[in-house]
N, C-alpha and C positions, 0 to 999 in steps of 0.2 A: 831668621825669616822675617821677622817685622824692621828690620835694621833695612831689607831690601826692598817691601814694601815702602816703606819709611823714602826710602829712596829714589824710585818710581814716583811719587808723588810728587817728591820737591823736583826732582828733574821734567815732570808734566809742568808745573806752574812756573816752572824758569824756563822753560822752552815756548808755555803762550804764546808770549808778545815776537817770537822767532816767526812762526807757524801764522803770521796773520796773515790775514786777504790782501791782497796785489791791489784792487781797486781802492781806492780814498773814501769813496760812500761806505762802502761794505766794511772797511777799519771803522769807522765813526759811527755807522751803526751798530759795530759790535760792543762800541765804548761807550754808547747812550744805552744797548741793551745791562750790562754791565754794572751801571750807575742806577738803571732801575731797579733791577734787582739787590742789589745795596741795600736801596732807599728801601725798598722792601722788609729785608730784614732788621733794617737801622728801626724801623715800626715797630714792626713784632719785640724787637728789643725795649723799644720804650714802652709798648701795650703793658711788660712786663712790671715794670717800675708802677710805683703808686706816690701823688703826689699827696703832701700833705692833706686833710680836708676829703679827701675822697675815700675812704673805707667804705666797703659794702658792707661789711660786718657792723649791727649797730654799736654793740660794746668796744669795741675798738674804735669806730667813730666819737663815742661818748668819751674813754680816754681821751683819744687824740685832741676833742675840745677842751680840754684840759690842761695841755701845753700850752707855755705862753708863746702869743704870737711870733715872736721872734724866733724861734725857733722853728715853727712852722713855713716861715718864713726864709729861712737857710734851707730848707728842706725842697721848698719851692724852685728856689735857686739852682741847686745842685739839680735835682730834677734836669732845670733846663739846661743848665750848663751840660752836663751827659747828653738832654737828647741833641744839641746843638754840635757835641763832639763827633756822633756817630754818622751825622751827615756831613761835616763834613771832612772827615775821612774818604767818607763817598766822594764828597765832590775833588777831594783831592786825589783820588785813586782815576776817578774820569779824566782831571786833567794829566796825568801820565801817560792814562794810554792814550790819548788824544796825541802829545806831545811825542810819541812812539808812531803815531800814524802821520807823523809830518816828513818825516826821511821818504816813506812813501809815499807821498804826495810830491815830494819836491823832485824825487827821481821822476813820475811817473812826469812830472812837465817839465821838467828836462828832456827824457826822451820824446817828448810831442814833436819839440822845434826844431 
């Protein structure tokens, strides 16, 4: 039973980019909607993370002053390196479907002329 749910699902997100809008606006705003909500969650993902320096806890702040800076330092780093990762995965998933909306754009002026 879950093997066919399982199934259902991945055949919905392989069939997506099948099942787009005819129109080129309507593709590109479904790939800018798409991208924003990404970026949305790519947020809430880093809201989660905590960068060196920032504890709300004082005792875990007063630790963490305690580290030498370099290592807080890596921490920072990494930080941003992740939240940098998560967008742009976003921005790379926008440019595919964008890239998925061009067959449809090129048909669609084609048939104009």
């Amino acid at each position: 039973m879950k093997r066919s749910i399982l199934l259902v699902a991945l055949l919905g997100i392989f069939a997506a980019p099948v099942t787009r809008a005819e129109e080129p606006s309507m593709c590109k705003s479904m790939c800018a909607d798409t991208k924003q909500q990404c970026a949305n969650r790519a947020g809430r993902l880093t809201e989660l993370d905590t960068i060196a320096g920032e504890e709300k806890n004082p005792l875990a702040d007063t630790a963490n002053r305690m580290r030498p800076e370099s290592a807080r330092e890596a921490e920072r780093s990494d930080f941003m390196k992740r939240k940098r990762e998560r967008l742009d995965a976003c921005d790379a998933s926008y440019m595919r479907c964008t890239r998925g909306c061009a067959p449809v754009i090129s048909k669609n002026a084609a048939s104009a002329k």
